[in-house]
N, C-alpha and C positions, 0 to 999 in steps of 0.2 A: 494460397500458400500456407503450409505448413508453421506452425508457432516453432519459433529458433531461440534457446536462450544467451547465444552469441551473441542475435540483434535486440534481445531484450536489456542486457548487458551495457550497448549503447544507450538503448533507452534510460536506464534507471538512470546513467551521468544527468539529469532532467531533474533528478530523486534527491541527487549525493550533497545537494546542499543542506537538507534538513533531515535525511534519514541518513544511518549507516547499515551496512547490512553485515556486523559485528555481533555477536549475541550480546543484551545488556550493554550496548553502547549507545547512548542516546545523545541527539546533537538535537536540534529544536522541534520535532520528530521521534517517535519511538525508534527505537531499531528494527527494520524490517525480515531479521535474520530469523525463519522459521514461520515467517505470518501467516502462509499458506496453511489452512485449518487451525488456525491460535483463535481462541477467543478473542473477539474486537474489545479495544478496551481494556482488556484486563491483565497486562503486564503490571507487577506488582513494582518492579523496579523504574517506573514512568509515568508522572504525573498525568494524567488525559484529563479534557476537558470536561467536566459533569453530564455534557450531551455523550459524550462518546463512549463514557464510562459507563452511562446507564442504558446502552444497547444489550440487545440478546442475541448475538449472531457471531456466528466463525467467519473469520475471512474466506470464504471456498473462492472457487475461480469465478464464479456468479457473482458475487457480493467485491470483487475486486473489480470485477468489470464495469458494474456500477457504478464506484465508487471512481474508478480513472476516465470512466468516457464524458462525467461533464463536473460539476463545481459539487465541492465534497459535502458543501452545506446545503446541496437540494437534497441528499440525502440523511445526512444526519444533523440537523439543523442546531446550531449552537456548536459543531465543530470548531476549534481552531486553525485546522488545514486549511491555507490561503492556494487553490490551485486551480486552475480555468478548466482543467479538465484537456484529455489528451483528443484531438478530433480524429486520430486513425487509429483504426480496429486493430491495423496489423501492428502498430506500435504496441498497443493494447497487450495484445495476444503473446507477442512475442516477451514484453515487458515479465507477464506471469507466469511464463516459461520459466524466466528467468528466476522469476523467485521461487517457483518449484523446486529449482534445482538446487541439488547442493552447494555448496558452497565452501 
């Protein structure tokens, strides 16, 4: 099945207790508004954790995928994202649709 940003949309409500997808609206989470290719970390207006700040990498759709398919600290270890990680692909999939898209 094709990635839907309608059903990623459902998904994110998963998100919306810690992120907003506002630009520079941060609730205990950065704002996820534009993440798709932003450098990780380095929103100037959002405290991040010193693991996550001292990463080198853009959020592409690769490095999102990794970071939603299991627990954020096997990835970047010293995160503060508390998240189990999402177990289906098509939530996944459809989730970074979602963020692709405008908004």
């Amino acid at each position: 099945m094709q990635p839907d940003a309608q059903r990623g949309r459902e998904v994110f409500k998963q998100c919306e207790g810690c992120h907003s997808m506002e630009a520079d609206v941060h609730l205990y989470g950065p704002s996820l508004h534009g993440v798709v290719n932003r450098p990780a970390g380095k929103l100037e207006s959002y405290d991040y954790s010193d693991a996550l700040g001292a990463v080198d990498f853009q959020w592409t759709s690769g490095h999102l995928q990794q970071w939603l398919q299991d627990e954020p600290k096997n990835m970047v270890p010293g995160t503060r994202m508390e998240f189990p990680g999402l177990p289906d692909k098509q939530n996944i999939d459809d989730l970074i649709k979602f963020l692709e898209s405008p908004q």
